[in-house]
Predicted model as a PDB file, atoms N, CA, C, CB and O in Angstrom, pLDDT in the B-factor column:
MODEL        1                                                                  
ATOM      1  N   UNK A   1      15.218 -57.722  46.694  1.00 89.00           N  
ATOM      2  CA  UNK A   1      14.557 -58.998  46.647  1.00 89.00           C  
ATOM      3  C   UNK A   1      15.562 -60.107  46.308  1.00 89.00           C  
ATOM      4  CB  UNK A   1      13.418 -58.966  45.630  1.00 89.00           C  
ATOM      5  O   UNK A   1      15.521 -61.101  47.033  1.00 89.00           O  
ATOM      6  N   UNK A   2      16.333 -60.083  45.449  1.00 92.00           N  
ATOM      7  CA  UNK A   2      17.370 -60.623  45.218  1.00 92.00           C  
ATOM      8  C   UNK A   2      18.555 -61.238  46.286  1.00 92.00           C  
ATOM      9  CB  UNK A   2      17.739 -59.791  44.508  1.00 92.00           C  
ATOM     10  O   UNK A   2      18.828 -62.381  46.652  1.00 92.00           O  
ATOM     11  N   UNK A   3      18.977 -60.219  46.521  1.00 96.00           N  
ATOM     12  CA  UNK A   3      19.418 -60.769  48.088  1.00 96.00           C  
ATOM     13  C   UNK A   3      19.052 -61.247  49.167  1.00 96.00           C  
ATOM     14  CB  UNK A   3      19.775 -60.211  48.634  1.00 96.00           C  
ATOM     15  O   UNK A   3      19.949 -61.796  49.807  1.00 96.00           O  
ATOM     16  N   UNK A   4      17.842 -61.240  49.705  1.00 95.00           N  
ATOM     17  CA  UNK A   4      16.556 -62.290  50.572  1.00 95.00           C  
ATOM     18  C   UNK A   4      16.406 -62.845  49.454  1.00 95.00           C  
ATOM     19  CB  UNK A   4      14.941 -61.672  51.344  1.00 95.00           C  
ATOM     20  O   UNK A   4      15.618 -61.904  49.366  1.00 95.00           O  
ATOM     21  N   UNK A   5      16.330 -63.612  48.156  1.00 95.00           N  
ATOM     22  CA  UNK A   5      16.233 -64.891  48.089  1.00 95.00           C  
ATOM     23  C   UNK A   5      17.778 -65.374  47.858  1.00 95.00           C  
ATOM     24  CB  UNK A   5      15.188 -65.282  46.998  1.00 95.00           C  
ATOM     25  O   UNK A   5      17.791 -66.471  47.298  1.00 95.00           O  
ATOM     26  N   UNK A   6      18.953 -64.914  48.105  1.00 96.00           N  
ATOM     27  CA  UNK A   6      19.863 -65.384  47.918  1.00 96.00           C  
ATOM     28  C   UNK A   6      20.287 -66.090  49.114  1.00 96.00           C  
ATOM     29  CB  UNK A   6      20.555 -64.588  47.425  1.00 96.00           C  
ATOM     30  O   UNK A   6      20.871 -67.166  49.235  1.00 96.00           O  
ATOM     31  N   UNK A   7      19.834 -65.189  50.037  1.00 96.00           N  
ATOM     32  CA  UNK A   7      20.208 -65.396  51.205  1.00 96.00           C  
ATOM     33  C   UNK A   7      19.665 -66.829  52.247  1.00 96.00           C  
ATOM     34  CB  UNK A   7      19.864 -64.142  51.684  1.00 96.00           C  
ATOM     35  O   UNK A   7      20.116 -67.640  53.056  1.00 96.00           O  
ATOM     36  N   UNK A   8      18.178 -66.378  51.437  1.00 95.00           N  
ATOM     37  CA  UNK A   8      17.684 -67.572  51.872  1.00 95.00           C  
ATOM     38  C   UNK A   8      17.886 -69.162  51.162  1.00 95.00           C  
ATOM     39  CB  UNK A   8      16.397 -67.239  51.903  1.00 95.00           C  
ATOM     40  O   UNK A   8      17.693 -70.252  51.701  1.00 95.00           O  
ATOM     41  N   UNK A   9      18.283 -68.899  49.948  1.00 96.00           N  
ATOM     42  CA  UNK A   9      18.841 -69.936  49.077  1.00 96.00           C  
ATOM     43  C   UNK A   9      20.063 -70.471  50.239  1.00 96.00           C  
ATOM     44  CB  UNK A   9      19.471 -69.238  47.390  1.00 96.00           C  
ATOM     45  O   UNK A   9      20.094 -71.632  50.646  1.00 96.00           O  
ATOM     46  N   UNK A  10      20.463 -70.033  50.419  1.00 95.00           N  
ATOM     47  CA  UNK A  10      21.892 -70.239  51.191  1.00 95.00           C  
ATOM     48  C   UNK A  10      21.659 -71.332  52.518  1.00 95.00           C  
ATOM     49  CB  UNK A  10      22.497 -68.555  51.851  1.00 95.00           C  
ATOM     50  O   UNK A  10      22.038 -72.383  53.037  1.00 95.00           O  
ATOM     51  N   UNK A  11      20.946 -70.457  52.586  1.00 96.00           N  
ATOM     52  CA  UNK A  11      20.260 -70.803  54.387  1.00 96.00           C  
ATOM     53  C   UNK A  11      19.646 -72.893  54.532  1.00 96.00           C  
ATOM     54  CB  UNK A  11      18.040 -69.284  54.619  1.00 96.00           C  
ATOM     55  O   UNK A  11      19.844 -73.821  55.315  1.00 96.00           O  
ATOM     56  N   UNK A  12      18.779 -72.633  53.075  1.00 95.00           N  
ATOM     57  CA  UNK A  12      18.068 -73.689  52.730  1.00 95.00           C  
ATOM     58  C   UNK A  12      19.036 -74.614  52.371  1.00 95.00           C  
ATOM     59  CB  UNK A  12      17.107 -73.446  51.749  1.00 95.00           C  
ATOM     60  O   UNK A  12      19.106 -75.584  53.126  1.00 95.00           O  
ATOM     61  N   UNK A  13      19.868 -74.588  51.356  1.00 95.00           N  
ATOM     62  CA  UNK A  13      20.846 -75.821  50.775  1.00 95.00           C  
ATOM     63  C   UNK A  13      21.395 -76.348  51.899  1.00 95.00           C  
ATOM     64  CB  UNK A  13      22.091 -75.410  49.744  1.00 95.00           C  
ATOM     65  O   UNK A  13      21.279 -77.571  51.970  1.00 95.00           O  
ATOM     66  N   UNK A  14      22.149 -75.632  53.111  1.00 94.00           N  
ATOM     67  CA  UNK A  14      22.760 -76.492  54.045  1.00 94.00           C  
ATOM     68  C   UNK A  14      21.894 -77.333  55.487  1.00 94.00           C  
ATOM     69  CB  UNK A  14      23.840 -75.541  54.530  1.00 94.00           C  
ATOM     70  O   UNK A  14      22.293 -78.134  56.332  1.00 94.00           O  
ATOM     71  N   UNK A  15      20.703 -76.745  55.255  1.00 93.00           N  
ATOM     72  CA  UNK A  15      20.155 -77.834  56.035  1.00 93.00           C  
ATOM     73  C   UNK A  15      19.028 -79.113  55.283  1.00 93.00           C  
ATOM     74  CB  UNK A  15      19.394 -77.009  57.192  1.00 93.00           C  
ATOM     75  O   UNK A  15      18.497 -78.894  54.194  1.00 93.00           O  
ATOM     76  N   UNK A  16      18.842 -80.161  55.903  1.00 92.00           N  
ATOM     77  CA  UNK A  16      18.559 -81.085  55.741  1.00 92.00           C  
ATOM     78  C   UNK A  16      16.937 -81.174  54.630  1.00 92.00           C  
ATOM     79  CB  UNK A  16      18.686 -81.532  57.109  1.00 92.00           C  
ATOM     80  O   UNK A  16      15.980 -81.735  55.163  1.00 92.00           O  
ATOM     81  N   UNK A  17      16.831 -80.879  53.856  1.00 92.00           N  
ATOM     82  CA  UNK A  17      15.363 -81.331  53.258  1.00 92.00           C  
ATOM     83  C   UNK A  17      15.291 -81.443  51.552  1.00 92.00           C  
ATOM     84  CB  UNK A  17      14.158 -80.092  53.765  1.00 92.00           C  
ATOM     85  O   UNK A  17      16.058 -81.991  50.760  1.00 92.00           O  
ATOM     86  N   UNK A  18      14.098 -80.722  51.355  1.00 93.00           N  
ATOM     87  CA  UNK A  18      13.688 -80.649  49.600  1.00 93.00           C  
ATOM     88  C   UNK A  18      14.394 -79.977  48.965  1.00 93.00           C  
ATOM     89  CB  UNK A  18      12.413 -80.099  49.136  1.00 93.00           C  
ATOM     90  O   UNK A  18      14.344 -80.076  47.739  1.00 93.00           O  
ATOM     91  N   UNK A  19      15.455 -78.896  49.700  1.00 95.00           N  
ATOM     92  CA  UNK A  19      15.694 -77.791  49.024  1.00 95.00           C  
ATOM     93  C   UNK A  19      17.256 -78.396  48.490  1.00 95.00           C  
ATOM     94  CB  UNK A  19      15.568 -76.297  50.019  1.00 95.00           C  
ATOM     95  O   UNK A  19      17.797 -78.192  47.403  1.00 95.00           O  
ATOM     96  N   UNK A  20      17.671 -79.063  49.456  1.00 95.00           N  
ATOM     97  CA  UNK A  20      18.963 -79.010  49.619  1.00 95.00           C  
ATOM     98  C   UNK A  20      19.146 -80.755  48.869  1.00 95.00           C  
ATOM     99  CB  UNK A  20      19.456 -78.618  51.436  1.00 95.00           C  
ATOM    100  O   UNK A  20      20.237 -81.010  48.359  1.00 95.00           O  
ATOM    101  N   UNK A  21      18.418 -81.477  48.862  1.00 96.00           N  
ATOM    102  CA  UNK A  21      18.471 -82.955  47.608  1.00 96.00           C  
ATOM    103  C   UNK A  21      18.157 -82.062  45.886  1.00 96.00           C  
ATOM    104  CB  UNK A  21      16.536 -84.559  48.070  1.00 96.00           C  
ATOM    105  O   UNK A  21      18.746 -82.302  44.832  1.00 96.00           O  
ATOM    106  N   UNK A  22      17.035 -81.018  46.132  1.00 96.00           N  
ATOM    107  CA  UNK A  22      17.656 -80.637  44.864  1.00 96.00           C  
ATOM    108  C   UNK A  22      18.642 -79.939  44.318  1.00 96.00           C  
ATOM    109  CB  UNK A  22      17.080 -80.266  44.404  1.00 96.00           C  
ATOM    110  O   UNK A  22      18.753 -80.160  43.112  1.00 96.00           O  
ATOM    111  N   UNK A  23      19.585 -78.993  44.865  1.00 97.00           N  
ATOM    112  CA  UNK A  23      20.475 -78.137  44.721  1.00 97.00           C  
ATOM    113  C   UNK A  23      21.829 -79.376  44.344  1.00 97.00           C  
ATOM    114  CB  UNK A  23      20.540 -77.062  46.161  1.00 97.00           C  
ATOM    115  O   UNK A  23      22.599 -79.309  43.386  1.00 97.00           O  
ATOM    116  N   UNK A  24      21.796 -80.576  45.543  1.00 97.00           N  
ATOM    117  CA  UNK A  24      22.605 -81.826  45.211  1.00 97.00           C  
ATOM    118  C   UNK A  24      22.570 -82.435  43.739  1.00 97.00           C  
ATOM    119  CB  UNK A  24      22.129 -82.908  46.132  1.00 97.00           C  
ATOM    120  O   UNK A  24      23.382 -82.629  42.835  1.00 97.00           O  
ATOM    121  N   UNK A  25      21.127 -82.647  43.979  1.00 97.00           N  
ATOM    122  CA  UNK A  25      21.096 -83.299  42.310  1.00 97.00           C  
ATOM    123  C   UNK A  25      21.495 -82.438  41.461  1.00 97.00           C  
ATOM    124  CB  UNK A  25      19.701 -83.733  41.684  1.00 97.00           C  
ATOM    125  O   UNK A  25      22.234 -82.738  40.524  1.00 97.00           O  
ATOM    126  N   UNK A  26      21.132 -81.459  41.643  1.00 97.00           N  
ATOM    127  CA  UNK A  26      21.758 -80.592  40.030  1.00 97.00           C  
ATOM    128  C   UNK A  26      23.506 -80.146  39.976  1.00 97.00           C  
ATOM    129  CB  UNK A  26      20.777 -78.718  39.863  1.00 97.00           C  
ATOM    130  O   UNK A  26      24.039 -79.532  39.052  1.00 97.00           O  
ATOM    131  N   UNK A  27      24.401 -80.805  41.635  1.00 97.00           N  
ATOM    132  CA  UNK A  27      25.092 -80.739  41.123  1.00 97.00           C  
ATOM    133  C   UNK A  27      25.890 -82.060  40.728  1.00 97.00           C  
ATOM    134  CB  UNK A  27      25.462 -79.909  41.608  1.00 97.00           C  
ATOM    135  O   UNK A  27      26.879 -82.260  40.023  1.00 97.00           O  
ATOM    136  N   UNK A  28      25.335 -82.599  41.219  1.00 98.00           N  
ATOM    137  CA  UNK A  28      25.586 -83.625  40.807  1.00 98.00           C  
ATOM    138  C   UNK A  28      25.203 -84.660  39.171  1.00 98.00           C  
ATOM    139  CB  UNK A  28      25.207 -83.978  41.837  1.00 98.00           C  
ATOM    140  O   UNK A  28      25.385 -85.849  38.908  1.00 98.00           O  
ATOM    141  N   UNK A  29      24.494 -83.258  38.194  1.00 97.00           N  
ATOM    142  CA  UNK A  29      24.251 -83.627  37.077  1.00 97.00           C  
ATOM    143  C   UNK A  29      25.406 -83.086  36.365  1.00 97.00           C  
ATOM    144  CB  UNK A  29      22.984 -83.277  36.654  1.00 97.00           C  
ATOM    145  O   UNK A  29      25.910 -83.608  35.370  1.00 97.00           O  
ATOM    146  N   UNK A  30      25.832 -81.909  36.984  1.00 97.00           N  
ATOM    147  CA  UNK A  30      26.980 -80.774  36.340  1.00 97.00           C  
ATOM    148  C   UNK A  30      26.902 -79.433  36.351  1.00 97.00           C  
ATOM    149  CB  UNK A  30      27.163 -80.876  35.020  1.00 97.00           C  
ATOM    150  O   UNK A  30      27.633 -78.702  35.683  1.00 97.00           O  
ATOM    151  N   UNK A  31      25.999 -79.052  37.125  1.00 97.00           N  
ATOM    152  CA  UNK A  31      25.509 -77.897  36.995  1.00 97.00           C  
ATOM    153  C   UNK A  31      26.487 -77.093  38.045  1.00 97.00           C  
ATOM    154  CB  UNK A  31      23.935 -77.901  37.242  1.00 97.00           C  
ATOM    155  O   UNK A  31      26.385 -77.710  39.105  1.00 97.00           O  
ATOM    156  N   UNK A  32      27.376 -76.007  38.215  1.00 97.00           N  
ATOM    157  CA  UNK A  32      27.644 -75.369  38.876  1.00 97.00           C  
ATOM    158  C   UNK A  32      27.306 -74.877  40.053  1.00 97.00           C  
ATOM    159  CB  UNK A  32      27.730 -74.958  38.412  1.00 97.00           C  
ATOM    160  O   UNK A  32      26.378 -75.505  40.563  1.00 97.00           O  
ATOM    161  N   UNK A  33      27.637 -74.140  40.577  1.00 95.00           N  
ATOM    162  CA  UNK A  33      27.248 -73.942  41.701  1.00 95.00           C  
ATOM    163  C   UNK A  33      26.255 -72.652  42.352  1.00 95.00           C  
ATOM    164  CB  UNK A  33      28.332 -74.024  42.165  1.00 95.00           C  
ATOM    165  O   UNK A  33      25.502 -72.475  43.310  1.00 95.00           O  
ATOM    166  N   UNK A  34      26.795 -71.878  41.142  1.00 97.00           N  
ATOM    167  CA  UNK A  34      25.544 -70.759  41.113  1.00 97.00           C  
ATOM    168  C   UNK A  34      24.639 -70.383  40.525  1.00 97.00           C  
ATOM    169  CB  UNK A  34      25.700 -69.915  41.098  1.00 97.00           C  
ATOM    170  O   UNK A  34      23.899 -69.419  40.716  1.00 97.00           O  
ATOM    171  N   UNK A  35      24.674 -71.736  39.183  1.00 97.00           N  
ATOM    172  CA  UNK A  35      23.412 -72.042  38.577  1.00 97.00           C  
ATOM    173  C   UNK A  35      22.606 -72.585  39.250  1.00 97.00           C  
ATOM    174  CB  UNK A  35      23.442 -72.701  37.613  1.00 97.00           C  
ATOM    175  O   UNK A  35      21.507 -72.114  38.958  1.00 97.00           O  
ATOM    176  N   UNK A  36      22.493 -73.572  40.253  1.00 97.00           N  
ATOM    177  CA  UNK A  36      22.125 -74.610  40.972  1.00 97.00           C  
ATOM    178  C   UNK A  36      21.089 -73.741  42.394  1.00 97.00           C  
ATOM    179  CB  UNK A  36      23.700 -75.540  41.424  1.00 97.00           C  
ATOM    180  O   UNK A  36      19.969 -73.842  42.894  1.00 97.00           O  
ATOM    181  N   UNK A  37      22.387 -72.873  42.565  1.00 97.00           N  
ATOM    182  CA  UNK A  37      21.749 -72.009  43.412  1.00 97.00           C  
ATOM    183  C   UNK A  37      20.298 -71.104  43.295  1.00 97.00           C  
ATOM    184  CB  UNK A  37      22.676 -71.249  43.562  1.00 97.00           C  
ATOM    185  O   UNK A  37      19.230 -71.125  43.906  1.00 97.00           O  
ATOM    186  N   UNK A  38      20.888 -70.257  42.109  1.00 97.00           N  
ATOM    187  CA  UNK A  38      20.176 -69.741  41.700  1.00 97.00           C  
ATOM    188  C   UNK A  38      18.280 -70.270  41.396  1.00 97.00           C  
ATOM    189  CB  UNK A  38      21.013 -69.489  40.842  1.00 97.00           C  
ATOM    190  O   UNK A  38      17.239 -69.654  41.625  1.00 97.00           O  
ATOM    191  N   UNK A  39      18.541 -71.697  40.784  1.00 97.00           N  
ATOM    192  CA  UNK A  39      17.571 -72.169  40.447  1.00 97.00           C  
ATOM    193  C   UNK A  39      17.184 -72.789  41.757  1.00 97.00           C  
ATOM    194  CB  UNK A  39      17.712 -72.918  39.302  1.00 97.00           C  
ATOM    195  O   UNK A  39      16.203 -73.482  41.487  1.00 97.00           O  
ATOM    196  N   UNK A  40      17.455 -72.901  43.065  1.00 97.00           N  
ATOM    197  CA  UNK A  40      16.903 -72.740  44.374  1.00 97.00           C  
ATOM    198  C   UNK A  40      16.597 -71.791  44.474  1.00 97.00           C  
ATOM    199  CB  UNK A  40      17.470 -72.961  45.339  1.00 97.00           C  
ATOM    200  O   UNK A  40      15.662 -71.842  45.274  1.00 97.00           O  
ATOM    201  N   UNK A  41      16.834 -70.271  44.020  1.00 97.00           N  
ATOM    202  CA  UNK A  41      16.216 -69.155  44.575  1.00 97.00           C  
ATOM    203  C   UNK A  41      14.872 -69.228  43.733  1.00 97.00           C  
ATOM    204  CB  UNK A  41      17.115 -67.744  44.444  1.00 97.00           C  
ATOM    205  O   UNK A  41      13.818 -69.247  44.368  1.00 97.00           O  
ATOM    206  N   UNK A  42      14.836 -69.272  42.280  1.00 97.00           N  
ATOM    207  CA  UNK A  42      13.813 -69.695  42.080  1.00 97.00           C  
ATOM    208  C   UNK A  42      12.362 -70.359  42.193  1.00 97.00           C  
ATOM    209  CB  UNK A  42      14.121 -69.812  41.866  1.00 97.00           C  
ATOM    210  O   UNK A  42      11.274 -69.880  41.871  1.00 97.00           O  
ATOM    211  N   UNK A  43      12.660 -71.566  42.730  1.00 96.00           N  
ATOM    212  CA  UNK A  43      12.182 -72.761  43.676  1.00 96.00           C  
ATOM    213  C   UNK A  43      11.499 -72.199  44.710  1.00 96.00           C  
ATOM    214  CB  UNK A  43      13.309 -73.655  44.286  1.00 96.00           C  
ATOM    215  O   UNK A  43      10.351 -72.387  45.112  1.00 96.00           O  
ATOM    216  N   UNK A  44      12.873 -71.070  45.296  1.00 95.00           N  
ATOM    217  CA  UNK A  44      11.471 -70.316  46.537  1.00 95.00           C  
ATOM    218  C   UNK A  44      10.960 -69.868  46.634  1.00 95.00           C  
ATOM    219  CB  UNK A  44      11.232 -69.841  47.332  1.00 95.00           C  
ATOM    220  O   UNK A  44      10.172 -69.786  47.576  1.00 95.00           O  
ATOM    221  N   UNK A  45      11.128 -68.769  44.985  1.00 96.00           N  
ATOM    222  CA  UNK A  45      10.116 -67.505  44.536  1.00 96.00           C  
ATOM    223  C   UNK A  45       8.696 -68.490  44.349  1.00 96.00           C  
ATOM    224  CB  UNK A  45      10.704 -66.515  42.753  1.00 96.00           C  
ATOM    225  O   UNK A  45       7.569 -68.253  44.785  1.00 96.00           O  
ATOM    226  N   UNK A  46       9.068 -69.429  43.713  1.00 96.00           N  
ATOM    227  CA  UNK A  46       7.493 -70.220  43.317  1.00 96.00           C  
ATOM    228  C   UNK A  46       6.859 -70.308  44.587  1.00 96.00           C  
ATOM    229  CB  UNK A  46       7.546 -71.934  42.617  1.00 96.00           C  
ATOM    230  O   UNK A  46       5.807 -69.706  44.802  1.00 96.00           O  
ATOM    231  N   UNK A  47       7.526 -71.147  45.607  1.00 94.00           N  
ATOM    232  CA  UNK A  47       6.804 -71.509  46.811  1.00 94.00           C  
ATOM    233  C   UNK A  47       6.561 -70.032  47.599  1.00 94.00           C  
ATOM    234  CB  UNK A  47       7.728 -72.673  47.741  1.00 94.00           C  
ATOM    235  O   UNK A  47       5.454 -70.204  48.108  1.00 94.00           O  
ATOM    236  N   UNK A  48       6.909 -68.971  47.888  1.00 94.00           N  
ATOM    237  CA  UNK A  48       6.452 -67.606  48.397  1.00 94.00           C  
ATOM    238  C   UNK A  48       4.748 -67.443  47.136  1.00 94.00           C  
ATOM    239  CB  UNK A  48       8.165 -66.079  48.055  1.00 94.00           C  
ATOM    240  O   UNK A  48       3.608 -67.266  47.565  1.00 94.00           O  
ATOM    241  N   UNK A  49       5.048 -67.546  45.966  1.00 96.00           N  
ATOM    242  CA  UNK A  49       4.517 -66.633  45.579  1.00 96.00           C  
ATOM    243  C   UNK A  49       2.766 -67.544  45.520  1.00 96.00           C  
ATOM    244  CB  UNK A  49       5.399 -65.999  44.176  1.00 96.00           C  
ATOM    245  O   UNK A  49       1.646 -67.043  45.423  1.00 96.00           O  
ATOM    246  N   UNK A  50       3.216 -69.121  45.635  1.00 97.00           N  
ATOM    247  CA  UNK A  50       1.848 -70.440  45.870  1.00 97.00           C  
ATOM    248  C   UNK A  50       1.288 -69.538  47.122  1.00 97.00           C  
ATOM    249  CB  UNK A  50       2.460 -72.597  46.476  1.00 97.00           C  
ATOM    250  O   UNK A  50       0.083 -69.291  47.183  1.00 97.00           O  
ATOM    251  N   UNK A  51       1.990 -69.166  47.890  1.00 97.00           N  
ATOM    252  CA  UNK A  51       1.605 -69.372  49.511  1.00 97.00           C  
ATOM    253  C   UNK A  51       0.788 -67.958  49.619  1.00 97.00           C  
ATOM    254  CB  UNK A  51       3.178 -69.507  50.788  1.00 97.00           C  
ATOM    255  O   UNK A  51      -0.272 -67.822  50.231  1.00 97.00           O  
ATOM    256  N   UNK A  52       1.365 -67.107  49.028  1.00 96.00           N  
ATOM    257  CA  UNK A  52       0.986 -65.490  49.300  1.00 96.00           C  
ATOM    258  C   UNK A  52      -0.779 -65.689  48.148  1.00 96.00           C  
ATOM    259  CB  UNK A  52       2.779 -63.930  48.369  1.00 96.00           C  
ATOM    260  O   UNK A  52      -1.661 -64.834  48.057  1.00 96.00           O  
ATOM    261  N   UNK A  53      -0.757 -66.929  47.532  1.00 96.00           N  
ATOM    262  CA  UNK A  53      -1.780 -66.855  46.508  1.00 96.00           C  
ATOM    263  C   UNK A  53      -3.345 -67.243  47.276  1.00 96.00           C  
ATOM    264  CB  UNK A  53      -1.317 -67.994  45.214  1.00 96.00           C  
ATOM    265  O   UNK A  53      -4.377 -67.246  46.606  1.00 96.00           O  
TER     266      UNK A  53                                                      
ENDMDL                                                                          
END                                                                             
């Protein structure tokens, strides 16, 4: 599971939308790069898990 949301974390930051202004902002607060990430994989666990609800 981990790796499908990593993967998809990945996928999401480089194209154009919600996913990828927030991954910006957080690094652009200071946040690293695989904290940032990570907390996009997050982001998508929520939105999978709204949708599957």
């Amino acid at each position: 599971m981990r790796h499908a949301l990593y993967m998809a974390a990945l996928s999401v930051i480089r194209q154009e939308g919600i996913h990828q202004h927030f991954y910006q902002g957080l690094r652009q607060r200071g946040k690293t790069g695989k904290v940032a990430l990570v907390a996009v994989m997050r982001k998508l666990l929520l939105h999978l898990n709204a949708v599957a609800r």
